[in-house]
N, C-alpha and C positions, 0 to 999 in steps of 0.2 A: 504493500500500500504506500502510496507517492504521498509527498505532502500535501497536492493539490485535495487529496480524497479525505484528509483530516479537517474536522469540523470543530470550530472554536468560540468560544462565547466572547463578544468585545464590549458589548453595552447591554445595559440593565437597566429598566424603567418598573416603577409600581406605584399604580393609586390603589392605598390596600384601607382596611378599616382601622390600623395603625398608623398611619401617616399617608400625605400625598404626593412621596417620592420612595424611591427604592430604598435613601440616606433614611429617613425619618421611620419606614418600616422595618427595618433592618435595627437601628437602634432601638424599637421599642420591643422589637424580638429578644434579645438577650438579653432585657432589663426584665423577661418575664411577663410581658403589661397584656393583659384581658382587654376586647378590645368591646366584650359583647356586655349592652345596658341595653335600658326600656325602647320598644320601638318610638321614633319622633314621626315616621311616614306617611302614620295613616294609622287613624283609630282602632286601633285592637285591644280595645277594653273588653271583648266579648269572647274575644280567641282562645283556643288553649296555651299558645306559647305565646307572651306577649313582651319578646325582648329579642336582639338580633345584633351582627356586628355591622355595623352601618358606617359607611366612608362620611366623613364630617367635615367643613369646610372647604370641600372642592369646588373649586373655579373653572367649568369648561372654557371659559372666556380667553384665560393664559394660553390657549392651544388652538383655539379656532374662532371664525370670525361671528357674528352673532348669526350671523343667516344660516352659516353654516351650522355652527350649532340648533338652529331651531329644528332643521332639518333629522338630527340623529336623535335616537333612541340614548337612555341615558349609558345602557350599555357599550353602545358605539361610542360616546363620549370619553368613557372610562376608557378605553379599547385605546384612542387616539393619543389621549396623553399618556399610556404609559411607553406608548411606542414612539412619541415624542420625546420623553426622557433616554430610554436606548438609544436611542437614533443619534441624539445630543451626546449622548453619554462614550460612547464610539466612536464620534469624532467624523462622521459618514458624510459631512460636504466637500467629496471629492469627487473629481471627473469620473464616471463608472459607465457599461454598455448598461443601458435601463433594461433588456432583456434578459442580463444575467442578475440580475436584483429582483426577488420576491418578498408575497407577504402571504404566512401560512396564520390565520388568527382564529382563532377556536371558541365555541361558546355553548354548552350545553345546552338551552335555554332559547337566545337572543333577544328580541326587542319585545320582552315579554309586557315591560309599560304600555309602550303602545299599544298591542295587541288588548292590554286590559280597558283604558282609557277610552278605547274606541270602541268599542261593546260596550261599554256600562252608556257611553253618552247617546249610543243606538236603543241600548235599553231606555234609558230615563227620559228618551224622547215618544215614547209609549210605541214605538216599531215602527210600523206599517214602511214607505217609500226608503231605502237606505241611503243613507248619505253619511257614507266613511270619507275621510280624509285620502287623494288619492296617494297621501306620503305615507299610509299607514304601512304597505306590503313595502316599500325600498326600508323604512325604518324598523320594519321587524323583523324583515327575515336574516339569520343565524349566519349570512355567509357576508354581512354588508360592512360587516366593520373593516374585516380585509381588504373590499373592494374602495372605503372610503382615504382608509391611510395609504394603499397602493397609488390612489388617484393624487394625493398629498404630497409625496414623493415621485411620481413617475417614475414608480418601479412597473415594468412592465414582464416583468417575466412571470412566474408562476404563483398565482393570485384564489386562495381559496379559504373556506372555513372546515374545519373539521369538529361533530359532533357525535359523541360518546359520551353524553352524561360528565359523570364528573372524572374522567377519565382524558376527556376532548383534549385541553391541552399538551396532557403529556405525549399522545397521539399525532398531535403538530409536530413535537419536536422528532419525534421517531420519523416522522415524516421529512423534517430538515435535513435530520443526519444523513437521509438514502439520498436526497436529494445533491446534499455536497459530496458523499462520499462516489458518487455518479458523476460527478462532472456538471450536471445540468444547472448549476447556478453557484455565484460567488457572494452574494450577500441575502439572506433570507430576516426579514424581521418578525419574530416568530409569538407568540402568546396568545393571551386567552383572556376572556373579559365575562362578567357575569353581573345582573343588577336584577335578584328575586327578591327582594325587599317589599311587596306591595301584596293587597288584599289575597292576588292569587299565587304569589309564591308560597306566603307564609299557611296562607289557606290550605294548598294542596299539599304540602309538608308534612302539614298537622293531620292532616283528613289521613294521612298514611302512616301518622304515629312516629315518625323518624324523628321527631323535633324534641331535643330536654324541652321541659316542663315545669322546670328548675326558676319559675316566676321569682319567688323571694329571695333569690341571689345570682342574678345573674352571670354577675363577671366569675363565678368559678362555675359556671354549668357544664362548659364541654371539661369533661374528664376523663381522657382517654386512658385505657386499658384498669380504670377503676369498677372494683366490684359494683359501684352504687350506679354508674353509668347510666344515663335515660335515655339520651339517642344527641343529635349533633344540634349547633347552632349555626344559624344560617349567615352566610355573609357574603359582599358582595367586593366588586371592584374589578380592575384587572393589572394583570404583569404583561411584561415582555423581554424576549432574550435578541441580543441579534448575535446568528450563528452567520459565522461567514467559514470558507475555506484559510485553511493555516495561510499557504499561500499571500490569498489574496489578504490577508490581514498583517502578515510580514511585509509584502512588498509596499505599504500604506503606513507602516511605523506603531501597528496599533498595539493599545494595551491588551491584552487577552488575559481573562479571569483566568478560565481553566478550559479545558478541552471536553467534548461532548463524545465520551468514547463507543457507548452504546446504548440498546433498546430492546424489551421484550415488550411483546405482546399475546393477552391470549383471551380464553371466553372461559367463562365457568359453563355455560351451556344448562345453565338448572333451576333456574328462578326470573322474573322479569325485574323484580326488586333485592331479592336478598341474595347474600354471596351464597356461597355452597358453605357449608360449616366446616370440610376436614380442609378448607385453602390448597388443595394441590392447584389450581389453574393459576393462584396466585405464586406458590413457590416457583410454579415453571415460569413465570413471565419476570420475576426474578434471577431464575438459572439461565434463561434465555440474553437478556439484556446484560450478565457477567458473561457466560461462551460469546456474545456480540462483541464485548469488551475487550476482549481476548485475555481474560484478568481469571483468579480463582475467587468464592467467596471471602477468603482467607485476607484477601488484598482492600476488601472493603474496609473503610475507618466509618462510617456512618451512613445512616439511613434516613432520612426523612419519610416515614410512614403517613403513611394515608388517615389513619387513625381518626377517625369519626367522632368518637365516644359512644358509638350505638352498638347494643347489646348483644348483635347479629353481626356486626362488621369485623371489630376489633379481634376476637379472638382467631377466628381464621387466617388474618395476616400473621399476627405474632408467633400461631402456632408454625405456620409456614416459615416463618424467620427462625425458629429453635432449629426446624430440624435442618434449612438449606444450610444454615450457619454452625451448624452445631460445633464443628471443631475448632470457632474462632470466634468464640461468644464473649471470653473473657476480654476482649482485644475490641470490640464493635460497642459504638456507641450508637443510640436509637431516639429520636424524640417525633412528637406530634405537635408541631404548630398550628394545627388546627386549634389546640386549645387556647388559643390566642386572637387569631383571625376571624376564627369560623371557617365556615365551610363554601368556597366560594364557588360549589361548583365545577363549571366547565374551565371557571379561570384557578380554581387547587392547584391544578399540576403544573402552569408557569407560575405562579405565587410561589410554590413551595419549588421546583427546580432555582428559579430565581434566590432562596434563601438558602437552599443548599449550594449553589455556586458562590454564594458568598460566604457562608459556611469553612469552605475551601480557603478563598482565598484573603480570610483574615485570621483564619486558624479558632474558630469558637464552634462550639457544636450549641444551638439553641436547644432552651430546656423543653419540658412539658410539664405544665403547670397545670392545678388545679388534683393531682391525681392523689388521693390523701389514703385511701383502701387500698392495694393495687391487687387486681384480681388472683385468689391463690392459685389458677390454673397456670397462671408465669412460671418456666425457669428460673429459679434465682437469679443465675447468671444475666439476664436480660438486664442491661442499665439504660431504664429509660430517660435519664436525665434531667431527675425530677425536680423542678422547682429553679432551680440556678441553670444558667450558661457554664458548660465547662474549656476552657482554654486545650487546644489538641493540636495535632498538628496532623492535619486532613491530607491526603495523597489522593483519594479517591472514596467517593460518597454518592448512595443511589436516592432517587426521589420515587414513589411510587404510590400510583392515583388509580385506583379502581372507582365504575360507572354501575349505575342502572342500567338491567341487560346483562351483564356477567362481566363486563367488558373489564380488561387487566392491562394499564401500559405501566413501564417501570422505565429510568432511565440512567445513565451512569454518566459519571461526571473525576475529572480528575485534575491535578495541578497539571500545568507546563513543565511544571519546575523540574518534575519526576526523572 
């Protein structure tokens, strides 16, 4: 494999429910900080869950021009700025063929506001003649946040959204890496964006029992791999990575995080909602993304787990993590930032790639907070990093995001330095 075929992270962007840059989420990660209180969006005094982790003081305005903005879905908004901070953050106002520069951007979900807004206002106009907005299908549909930052950039080369549940983003980037490691493009700006914060996210959630319930205290509700466990807390926002070829980021002077070494992916093929309980589809999408790596389990220093806190999810992964890892347990550090974010969705898996690539390359492993029982079905050996940041020194760390559907991407990430 040529250097042209190595895929490299150079810039990082996030508007998360910690902050409204990648700098600002990233520190409120290793301070530990909960990000989830009472919802402000929209009346749920009636709901069963009525708290969420919700992005607070974002400015679409910093990013796009007002017209523009009225135009996109708030998810598209989200989508735009964080792949404006990568973009910036990369250093990418160089001369480039616009055909070899894409945007691979992923969304569980997408323009799910809209699509609400616009029903209820069909509703409460008592029916009969319809009169939708004709911006409602460009603003809601799941593939438009791609199409809008592509148009942004005049990147013209390979231009799509990918949806798997909460799976979608890490799915992108599996998708970037064939894509560099192929020749077919030198810069890909890659993430994931998600905004179910409103009557029908938190509605449909709840209606399927996934959502803590954890009303009287919020900020510690997601608790993953805690016996007391109730189900996840919702959240929104989005990340973005830009993967370019080694190459082409050498030849340009750029910084490079860490290198994007591989990817698995797989189905559990057994449930439309719930994982399989014994996780083999999830070990394998994990043993797959290490043999893509060309690395052993042994070589992992950390994991960013998918870790939900719902009662159905968590142990399937972790069980799968005892036995892939079994002979380098004592050596692997493991946390769930989802107990801090929430759960964002189709944008999870860049949110959390994104915190594991910096993970790497400032040498801290983020904790997981809130987890006070930890379910006695754990290995002891499992350190999930509870409560505090521990200082490491990361070589190589996997992210991995499972979907509704069965759907399993995992992804690996390593220093340069190596």
């Amino acid at each position: 494999m040529n250097k042209r075929n190595r895929a490299v992270v150079t810039g990082i962007g996030a508007v998360s429910p910690l902050g409204n840059t990648a700098k600002e989420t990233w520190d409120a990660v290793i301070l530990g900080t909960s990000a989830a209180a009472e919802i402000t969006k929209f009346d749920c005094s009636e709901f069963r869950t009525r708290f969420a982790c919700e992005v607070k003081g974002f400015d679409p305005l910093i990013y796009a021009e007002p017209k523009e903005v009225k135009g996109m879905d708030l998810y598209t908004q989200y989508a735009v700025a964080a792949a404006a901070q990568a973009y910036e953050d990369a250093g990418l106002n160089v001369a480039r063929d616009p055909y070899r520069c894409g945007v691979i951007f992923a969304s569980g979900i997408g323009g799910i506001n809209t699509l609400q807004d616009e029903l209820m206002k069909y509703a409460q106009s008592g029916g009969g003649r319809p009169r939708f907005s004709p911006f409602m299908v460009p603003k809601m549909i799941s593939n438009i946040a791609a199409g809008v930052i592509a148009l942004k950039y005049d990147y013209r080369g390979a231009n799509y959204g990918t949806v798997s549940a909460c799976a979608s983003s890490s799915h992108a980037l599996i998708d970037a890496l064939h894509m560099i490691r192929l020749g077919k493009a030198d810069v890909l700006i890659v993430g994931g964006s998600e905004a179910p914060i409103n009557v029908t996210g938190v509605g449909g959630f709840g209606a399927l029992r996934a959502l803590s319930e954890r009303n009287d205290d919020p900020a510690t509700a997601s608790r993953p791999f805690d016996k007391d466990r109730d189900g996840f807390v919702l959240g929104e926002g989005a990340a973005s990575l830009i993967i370019e070829s080694l190459e082409h980021a050498e030849a340009r002077g750029a910084r490079i995080y860490a290198e994007l070494m591989g990817g698995g992916a797989t189905s559990d093929a057994f449930h439309s909602t719930l994982p399989h309980p014994n996780g083999t589809s999830v070990e394998k999408a994990m043993a797959l993304a290490i043999e893509d790596s060309g690395i052993t389990p042994g070589d992992i220093d950390y994991i960013n787990l998918h870790a939900t806190a719902t009662p159905a999810g968590d142990g399937p992964e972790i069980g799968a993590v005892q036995r892939l890892f079994k002979d380098s347990l004592d050596k692997l550090h493991v946390s769930g930032t989802k107990s801090m974010t929430g759960h964002l969705l189709g944008g999870a898996g860049a949110l959390e790639a994104a915190i594991t690539v910096l993970s790497i390359h400032h040498g801290i492993v983020p904790p997981t907070i809130n987890t006070q029982n930890v379910d006695p079905e754990l290995d002891a050996r499992v350190n999930l990093t509870i409560g505090k940041a521990v200082k490491k020194n990361i070589t190589t760390a996997m992210s991995n995001n499972f979907g509704f559907g069965g759907q399993n991407a995992c992804v690996v990430f390593r220093s340069v330095k190596y």
